[in-house]
TORPA-4810 file (N, C-alpha, C, O; in nm, 3 decimals):
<nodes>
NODE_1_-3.120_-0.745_2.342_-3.158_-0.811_2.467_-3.052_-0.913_2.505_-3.017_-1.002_2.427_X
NODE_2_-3.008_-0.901_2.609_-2.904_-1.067_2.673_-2.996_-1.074_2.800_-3.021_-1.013_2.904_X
NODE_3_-3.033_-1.186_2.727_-3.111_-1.269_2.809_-3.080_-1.329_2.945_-3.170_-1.381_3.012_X
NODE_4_-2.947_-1.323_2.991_-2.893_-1.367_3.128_-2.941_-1.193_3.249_-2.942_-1.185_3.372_X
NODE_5_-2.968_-1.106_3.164_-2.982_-0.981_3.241_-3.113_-0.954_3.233_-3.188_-0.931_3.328_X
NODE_6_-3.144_-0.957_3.105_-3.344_-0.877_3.079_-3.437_-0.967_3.078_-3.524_-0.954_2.992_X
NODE_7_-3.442_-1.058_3.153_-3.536_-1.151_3.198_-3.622_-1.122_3.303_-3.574_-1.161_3.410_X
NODE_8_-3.761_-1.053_3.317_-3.789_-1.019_3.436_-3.755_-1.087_3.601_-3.751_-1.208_3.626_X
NODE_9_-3.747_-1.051_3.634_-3.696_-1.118_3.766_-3.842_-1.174_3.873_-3.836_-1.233_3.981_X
NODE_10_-3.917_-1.146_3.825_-4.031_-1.214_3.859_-4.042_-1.388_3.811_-4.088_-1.492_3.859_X
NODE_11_-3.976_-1.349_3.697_-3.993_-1.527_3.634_-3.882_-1.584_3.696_-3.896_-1.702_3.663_X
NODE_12_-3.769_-1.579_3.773_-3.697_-1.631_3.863_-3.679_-1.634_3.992_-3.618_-1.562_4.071_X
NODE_13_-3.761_-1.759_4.002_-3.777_-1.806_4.168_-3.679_-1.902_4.193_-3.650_-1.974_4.097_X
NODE_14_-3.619_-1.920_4.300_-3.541_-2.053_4.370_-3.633_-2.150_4.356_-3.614_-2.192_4.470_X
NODE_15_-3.715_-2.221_4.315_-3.830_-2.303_4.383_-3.857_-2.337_4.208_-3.832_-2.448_4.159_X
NODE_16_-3.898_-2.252_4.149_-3.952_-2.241_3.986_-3.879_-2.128_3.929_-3.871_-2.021_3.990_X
NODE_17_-3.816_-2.149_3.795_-3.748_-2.046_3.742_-3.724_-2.077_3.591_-3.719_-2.188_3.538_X
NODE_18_-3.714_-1.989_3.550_-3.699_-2.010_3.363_-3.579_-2.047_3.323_-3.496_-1.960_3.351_X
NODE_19_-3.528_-2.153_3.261_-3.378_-2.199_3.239_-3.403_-2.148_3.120_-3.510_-2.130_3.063_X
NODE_20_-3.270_-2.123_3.080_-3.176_-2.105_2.926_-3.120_-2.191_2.856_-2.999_-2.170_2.848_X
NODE_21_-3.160_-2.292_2.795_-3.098_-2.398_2.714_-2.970_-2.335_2.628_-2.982_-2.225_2.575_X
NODE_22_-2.905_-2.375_2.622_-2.750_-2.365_2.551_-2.736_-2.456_2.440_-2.725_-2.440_2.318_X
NODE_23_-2.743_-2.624_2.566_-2.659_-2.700_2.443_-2.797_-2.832_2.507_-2.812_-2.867_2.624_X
NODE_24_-2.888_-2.887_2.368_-2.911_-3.016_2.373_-2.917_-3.160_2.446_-2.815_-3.220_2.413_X
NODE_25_-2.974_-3.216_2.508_-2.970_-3.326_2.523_-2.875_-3.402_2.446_-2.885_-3.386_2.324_X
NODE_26_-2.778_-3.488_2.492_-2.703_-3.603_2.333_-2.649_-3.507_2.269_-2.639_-3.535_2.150_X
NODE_27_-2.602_-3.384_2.300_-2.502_-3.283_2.191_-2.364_-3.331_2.238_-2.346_-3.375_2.352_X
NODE_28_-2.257_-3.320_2.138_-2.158_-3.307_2.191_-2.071_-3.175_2.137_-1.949_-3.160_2.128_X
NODE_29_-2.193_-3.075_2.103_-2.123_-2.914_2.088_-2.151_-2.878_2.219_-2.259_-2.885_2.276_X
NODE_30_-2.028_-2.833_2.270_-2.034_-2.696_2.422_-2.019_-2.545_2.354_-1.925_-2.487_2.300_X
NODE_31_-2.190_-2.501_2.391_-2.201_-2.362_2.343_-2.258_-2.343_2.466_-2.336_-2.405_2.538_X
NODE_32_-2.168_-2.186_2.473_-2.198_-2.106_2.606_-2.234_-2.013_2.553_-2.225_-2.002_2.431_X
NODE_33_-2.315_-1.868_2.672_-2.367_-1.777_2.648_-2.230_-1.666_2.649_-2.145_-1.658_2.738_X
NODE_34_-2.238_-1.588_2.529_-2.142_-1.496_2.472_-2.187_-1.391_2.570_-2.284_-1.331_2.523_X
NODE_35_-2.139_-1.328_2.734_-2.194_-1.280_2.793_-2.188_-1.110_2.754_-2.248_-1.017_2.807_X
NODE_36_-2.103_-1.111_2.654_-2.116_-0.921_2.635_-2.234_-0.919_2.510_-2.274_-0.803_2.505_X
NODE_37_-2.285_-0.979_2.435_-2.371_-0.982_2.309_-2.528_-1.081_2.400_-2.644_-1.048_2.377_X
NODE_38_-2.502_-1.166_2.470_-2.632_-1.244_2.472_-2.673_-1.345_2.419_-2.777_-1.401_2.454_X
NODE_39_-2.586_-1.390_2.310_-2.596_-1.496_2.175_-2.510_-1.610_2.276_-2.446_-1.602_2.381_X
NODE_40_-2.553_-1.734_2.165_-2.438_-1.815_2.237_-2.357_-1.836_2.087_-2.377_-1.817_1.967_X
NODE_41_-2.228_-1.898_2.198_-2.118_-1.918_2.095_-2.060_-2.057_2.088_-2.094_-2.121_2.187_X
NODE_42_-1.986_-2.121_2.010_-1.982_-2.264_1.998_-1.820_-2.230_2.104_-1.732_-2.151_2.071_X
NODE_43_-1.822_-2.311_2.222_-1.698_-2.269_2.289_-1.576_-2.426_2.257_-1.462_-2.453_2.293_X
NODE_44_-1.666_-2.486_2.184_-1.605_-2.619_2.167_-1.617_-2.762_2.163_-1.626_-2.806_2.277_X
NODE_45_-1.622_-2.863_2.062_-1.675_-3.005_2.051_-1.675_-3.059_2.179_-1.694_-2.959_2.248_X
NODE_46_-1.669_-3.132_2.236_-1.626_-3.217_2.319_-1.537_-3.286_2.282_-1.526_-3.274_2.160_X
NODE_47_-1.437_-3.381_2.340_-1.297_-3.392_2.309_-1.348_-3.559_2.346_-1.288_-3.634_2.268_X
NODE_48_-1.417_-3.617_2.417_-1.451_-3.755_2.471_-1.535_-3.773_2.351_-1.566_-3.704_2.254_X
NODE_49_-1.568_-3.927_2.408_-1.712_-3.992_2.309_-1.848_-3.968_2.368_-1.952_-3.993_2.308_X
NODE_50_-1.843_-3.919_2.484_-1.972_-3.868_2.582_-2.003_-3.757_2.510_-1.918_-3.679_2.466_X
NODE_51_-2.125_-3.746_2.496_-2.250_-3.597_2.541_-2.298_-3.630_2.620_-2.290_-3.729_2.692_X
NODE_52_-2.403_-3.479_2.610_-2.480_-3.422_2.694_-2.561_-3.493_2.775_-2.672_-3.474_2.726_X
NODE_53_-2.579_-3.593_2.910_-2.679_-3.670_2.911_-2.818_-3.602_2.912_-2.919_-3.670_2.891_X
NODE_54_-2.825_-3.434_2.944_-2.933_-3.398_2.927_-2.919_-3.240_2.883_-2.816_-3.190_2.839_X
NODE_55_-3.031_-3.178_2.902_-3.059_-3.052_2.827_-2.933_-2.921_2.907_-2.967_-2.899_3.023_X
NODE_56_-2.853_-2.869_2.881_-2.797_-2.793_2.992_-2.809_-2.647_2.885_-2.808_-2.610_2.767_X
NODE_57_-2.824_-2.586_3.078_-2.825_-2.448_2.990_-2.762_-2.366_3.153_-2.676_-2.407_3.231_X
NODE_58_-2.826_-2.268_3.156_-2.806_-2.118_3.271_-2.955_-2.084_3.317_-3.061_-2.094_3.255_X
NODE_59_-2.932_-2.051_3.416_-3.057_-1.970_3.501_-3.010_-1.800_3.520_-2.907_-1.756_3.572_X
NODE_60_-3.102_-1.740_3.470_-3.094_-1.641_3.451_-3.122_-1.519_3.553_-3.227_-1.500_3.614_X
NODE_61_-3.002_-1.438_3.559_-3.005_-1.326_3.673_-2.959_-1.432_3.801_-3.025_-1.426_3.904_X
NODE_62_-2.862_-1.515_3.793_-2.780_-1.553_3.881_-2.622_-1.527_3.827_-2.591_-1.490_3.714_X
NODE_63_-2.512_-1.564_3.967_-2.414_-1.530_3.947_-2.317_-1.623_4.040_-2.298_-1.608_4.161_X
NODE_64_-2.261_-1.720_3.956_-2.192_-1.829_4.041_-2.069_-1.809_4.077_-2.018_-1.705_4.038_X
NODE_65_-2.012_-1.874_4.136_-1.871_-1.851_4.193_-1.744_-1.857_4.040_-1.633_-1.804_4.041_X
NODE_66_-1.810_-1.941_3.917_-1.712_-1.918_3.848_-1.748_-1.787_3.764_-1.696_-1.776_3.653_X
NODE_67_-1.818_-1.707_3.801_-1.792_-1.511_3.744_-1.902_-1.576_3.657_-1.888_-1.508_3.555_X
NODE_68_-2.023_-1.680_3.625_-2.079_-1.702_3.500_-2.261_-1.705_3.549_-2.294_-1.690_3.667_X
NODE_69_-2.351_-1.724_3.452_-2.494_-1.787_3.549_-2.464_-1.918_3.590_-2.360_-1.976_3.557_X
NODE_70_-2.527_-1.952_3.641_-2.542_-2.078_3.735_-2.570_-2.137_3.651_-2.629_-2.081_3.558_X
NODE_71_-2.539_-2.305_3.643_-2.545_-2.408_3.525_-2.681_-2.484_3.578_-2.727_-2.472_3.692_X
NODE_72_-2.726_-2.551_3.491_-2.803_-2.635_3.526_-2.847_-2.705_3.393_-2.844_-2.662_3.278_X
NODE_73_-2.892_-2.834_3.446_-2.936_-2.971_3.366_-3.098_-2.987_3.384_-3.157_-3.002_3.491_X
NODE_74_-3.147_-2.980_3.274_-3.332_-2.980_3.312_-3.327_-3.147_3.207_-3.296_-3.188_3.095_X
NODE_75_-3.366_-3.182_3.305_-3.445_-3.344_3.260_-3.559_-3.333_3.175_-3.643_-3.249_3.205_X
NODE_76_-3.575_-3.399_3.078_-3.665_-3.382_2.950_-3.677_-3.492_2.898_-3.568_-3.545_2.879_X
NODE_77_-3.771_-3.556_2.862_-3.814_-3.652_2.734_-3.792_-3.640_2.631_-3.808_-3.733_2.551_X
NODE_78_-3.730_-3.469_2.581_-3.728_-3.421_2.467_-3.582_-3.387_2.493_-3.539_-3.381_2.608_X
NODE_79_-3.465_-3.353_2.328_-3.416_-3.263_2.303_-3.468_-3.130_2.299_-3.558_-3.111_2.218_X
NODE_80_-3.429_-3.029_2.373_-3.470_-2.876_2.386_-3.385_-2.820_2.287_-3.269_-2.843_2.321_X
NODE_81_-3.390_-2.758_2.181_-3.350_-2.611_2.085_-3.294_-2.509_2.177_-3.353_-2.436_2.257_X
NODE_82_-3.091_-2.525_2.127_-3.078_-2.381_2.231_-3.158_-2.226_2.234_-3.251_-2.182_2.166_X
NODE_83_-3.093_-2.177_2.322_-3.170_-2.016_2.294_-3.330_-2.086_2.355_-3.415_-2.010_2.309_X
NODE_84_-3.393_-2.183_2.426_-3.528_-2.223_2.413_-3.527_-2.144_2.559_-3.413_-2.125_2.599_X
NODE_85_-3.628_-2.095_2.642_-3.673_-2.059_2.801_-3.809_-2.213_2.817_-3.912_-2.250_2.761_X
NODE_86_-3.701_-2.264_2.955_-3.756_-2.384_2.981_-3.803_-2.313_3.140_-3.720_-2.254_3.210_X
NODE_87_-3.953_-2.332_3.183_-3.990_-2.367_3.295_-3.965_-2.488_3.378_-4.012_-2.601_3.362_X
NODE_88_-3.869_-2.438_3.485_-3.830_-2.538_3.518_-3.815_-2.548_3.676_-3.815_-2.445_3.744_X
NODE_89_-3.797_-2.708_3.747_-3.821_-2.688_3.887_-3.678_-2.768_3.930_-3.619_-2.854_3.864_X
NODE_90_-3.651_-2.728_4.028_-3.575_-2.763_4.090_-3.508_-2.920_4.142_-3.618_-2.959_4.181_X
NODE_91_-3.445_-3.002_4.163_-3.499_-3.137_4.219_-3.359_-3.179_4.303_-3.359_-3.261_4.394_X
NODE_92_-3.202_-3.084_4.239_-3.067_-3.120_4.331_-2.968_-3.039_4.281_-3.014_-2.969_4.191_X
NODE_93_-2.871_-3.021_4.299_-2.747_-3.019_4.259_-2.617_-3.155_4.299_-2.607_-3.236_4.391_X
NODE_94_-2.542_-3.127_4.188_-2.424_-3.201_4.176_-2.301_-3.080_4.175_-2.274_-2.995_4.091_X
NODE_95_-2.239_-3.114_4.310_-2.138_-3.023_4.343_-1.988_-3.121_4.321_-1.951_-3.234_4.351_X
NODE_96_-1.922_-2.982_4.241_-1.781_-3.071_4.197_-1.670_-2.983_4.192_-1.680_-2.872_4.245_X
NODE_97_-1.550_-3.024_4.127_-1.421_-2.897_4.170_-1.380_-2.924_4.018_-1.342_-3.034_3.977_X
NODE_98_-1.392_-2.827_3.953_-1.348_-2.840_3.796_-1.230_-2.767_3.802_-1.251_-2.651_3.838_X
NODE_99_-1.078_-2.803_3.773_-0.974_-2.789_3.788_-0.940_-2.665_3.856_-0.916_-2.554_3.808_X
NODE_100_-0.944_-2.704_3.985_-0.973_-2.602_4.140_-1.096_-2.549_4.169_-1.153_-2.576_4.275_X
NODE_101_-1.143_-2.474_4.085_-1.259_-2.443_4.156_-1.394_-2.525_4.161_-1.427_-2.613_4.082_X
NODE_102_-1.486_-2.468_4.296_-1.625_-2.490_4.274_-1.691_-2.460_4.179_-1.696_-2.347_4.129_X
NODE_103_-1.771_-2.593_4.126_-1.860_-2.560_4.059_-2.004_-2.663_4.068_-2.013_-2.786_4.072_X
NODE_104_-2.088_-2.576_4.068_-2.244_-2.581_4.074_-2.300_-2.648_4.001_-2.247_-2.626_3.892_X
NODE_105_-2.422_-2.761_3.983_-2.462_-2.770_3.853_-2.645_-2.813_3.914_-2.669_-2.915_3.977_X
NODE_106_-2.732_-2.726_3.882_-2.849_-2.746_3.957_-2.887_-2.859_3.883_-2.830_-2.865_3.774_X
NODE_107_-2.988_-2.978_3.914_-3.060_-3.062_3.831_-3.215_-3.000_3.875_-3.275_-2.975_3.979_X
NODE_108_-3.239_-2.993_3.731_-3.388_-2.967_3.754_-3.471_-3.083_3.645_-3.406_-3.174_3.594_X
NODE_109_-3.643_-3.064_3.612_-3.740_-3.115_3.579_-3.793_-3.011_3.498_-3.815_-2.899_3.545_X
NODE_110_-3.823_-3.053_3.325_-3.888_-2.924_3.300_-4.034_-2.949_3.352_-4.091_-3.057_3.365_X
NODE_111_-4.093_-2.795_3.386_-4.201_-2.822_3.469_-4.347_-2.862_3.371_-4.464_-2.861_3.407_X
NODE_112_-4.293_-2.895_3.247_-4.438_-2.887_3.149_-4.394_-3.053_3.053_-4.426_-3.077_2.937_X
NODE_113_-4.308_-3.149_3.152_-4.344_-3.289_3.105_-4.344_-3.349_3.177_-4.267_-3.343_3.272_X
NODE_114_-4.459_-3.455_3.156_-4.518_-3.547_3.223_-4.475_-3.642_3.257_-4.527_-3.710_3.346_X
NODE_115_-4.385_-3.667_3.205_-4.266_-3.776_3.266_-4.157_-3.743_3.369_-4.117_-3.828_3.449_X
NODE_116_-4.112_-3.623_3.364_-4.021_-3.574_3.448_-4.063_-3.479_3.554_-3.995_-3.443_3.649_X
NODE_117_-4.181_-3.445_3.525_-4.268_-3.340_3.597_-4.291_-3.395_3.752_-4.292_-3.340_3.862_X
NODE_118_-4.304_-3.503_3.716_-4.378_-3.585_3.890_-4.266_-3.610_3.970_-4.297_-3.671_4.072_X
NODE_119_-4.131_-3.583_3.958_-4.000_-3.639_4.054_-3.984_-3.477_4.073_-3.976_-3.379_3.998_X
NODE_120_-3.984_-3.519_4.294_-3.913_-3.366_4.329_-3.808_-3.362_4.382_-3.761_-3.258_4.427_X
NODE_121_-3.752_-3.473_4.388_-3.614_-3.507_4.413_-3.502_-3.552_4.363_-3.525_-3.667_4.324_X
NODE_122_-3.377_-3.521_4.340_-3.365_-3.641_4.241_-3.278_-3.769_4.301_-3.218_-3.843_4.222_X
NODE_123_-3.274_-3.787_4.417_-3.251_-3.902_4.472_-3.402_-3.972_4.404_-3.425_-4.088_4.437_X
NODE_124_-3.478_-3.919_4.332_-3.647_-4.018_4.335_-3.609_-4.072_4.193_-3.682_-4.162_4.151_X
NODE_125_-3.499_-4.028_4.108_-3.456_-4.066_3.993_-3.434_-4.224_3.999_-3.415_-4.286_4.104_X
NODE_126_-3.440_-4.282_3.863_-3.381_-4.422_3.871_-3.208_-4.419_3.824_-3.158_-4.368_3.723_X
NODE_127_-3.152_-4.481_3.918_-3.011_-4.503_3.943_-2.957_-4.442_3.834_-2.922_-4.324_3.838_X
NODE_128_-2.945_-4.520_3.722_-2.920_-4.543_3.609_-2.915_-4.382_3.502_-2.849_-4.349_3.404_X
NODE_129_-3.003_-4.326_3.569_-3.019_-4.171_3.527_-2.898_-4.117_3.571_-2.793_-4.109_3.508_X
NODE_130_-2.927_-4.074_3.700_-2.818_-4.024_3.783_-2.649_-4.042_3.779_-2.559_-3.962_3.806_X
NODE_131_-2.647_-4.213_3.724_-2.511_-4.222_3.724_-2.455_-4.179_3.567_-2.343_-4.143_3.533_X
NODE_132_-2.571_-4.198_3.494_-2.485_-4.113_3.355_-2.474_-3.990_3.405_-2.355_-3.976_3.434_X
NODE_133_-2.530_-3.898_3.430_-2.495_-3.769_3.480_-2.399_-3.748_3.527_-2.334_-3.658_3.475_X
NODE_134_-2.325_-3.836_3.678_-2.225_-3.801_3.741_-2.101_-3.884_3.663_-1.987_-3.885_3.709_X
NODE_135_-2.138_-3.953_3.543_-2.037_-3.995_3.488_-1.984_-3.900_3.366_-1.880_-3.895_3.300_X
NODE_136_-2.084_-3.841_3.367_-2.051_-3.743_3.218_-1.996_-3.618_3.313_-1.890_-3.574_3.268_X
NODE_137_-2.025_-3.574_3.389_-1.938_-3.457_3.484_-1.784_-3.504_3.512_-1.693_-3.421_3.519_X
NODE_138_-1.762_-3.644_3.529_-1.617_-3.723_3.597_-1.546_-3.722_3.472_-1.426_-3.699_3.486_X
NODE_139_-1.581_-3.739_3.366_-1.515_-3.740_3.251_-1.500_-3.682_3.135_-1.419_-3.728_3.055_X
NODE_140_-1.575_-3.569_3.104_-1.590_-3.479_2.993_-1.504_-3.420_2.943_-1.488_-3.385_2.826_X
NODE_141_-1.420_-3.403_3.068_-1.254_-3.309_3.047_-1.106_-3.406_3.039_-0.992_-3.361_3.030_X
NODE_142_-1.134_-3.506_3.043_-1.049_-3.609_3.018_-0.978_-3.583_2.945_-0.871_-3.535_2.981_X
NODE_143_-1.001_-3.601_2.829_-0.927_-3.570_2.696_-0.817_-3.445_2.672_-0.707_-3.433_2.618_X
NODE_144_-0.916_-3.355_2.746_-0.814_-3.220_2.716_-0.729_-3.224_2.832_-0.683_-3.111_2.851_X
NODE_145_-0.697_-3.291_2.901_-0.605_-3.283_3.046_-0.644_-3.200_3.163_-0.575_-3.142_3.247_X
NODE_146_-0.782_-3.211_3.149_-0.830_-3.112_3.257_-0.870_-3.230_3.334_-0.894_-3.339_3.280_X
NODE_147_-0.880_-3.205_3.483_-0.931_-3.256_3.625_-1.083_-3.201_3.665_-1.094_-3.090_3.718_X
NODE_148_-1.205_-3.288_3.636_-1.311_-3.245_3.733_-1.361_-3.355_3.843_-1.382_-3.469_3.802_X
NODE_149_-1.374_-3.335_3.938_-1.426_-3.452_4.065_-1.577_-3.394_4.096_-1.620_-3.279_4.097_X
NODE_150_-1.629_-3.495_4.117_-1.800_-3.472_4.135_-1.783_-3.527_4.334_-1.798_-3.640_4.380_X
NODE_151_-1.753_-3.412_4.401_-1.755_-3.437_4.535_-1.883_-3.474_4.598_-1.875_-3.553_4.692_X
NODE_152_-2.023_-3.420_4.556_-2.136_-3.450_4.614_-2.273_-3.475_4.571_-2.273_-3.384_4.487_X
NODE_153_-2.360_-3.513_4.563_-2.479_-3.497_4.519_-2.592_-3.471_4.663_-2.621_-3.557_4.745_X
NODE_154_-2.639_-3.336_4.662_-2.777_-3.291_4.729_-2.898_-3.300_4.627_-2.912_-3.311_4.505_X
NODE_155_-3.000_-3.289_4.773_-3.116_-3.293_4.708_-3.182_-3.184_4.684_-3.100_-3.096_4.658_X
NODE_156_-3.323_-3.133_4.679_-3.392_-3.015_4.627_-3.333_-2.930_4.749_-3.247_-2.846_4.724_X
NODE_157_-3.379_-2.950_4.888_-3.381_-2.821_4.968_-3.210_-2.762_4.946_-3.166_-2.654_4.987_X
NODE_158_-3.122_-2.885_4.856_-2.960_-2.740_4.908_-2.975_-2.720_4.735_-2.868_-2.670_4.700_X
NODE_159_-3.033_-2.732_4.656_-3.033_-2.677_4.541_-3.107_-2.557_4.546_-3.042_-2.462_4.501_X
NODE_160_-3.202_-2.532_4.580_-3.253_-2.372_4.634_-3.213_-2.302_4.700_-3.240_-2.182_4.695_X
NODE_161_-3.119_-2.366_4.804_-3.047_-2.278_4.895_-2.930_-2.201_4.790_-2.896_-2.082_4.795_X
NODE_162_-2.879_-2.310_4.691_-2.772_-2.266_4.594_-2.807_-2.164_4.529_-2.763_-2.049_4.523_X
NODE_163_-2.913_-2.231_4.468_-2.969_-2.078_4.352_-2.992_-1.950_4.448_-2.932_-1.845_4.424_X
NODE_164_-3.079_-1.960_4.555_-3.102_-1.796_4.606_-2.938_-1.749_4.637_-2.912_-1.630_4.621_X
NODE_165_-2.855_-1.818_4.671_-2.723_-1.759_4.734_-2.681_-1.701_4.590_-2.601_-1.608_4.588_X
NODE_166_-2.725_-1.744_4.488_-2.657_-1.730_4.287_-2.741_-1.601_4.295_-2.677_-1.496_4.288_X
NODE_167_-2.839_-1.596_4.305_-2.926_-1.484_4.320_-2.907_-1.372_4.417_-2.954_-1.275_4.357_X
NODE_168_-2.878_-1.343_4.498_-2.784_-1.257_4.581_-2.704_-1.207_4.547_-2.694_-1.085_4.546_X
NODE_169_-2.587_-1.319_4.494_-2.476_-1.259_4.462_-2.501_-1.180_4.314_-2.438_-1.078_4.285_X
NODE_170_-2.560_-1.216_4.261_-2.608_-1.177_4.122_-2.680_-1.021_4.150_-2.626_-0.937_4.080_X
NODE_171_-2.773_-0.974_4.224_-2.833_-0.893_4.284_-2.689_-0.795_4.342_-2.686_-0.672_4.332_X
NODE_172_-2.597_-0.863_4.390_-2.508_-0.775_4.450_-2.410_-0.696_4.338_-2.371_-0.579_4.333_X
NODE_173_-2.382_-0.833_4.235_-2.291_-0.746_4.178_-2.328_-0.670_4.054_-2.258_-0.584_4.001_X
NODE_174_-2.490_-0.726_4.000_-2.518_-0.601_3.874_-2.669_-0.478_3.918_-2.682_-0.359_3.892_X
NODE_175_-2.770_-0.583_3.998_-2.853_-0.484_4.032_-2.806_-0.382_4.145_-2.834_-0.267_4.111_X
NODE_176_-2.749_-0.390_4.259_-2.705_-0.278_4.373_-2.634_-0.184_4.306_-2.656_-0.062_4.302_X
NODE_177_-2.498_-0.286_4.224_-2.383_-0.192_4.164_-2.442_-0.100_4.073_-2.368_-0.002_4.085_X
NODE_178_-2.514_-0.075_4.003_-2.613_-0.024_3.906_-2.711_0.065_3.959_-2.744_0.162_3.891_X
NODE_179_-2.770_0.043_4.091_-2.827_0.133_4.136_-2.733_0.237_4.196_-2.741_0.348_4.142_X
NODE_180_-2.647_0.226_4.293_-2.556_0.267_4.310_-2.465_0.400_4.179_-2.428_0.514_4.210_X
NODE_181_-2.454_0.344_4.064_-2.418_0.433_3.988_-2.512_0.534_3.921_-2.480_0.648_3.888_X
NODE_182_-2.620_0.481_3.907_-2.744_0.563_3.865_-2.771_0.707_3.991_-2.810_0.816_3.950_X
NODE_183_-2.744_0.684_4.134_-2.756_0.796_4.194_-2.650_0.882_4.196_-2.659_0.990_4.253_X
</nodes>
């Protein structure tokens, strides 16, 4: 099973959708999803004194502009266990240019804690949240001589607009292409 493909597609809505935890809250291992096997793989420490400010993983049966699933950060009270399927809701994205290109990063709420559950925005966040976030995006790549700029922060309605457009394109290039070869 790789879980970025055989996830029913019923459990992924723009609105509510099942995230893929990767890497931990407070980790400073970057493990990505090994996309020909499904496993994840340790792609590398972090090179700064920063981690994770929160749980990041992929949304599944999307397809972002960098050829990968769509990233996203689910807010938690808890450290999440990679490999975990988090119900999760939507609340912004943080749009940035990681050495040239766009890149995506949805913020969501997992939808089953009570602390994070009640914010549907995340302008509704307290400051202090938010700016570790966009500080750990401005600087993560420091070390290794890479350039990322955090150009914007939206709220819920362009973070759904993001994911269904991830979802489209995702739809275009493995479910059509696939039907397509099957006839």
């Amino acid at each position: 099973m790789n879980i970025w493909h055989d996830i029913s597609p019923e459990r992924i809505k723009a609105e509510r959708f099942i995230s893929v935890i990767e890497i931990p809250s407070g980790s400073k291992n970057k493990y990505e999803l090994d996309k020909e096997t499904g496993l994840l793989k340790l792609d590398r420490i972090l090179y700064t004194s920063t981690h994770y400010p929160a749980n990041y993983g992929f949304i599944p049966r999307t397809y972002a502009e960098d050829n990968d699933p769509l990233d996203v950060l689910v807010l938690c009270t808890e450290q999440i266990l990679p490999l975990t399927l988090v119900e999760s809701i939507p609340i912004g994205v943080i749009r940035m240019i990681d050495q040239g290109s766009v890149d995506e990063k949805i913020i969501a709420v997992c939808a089953h804690d009570p602390f994070y559950s009640s914010y549907a925005d995340m302008h509704e966040l307290p400051d202090h949240i938010f700016a570790e976030i966009k500080h750990f995006f401005q600087v993560y790549k420091t070390l290794e001589g890479k350039e990322t700029v955090v150009t914007s922060v939206q709220g819920k309605d362009k973070a759904i607009s993001i994911i269904r457009d991830n979802m489209e394109r995702y739809n275009d290039k493995f479910v059509f292409n696939k039907e397509k070869h099957v006839q």
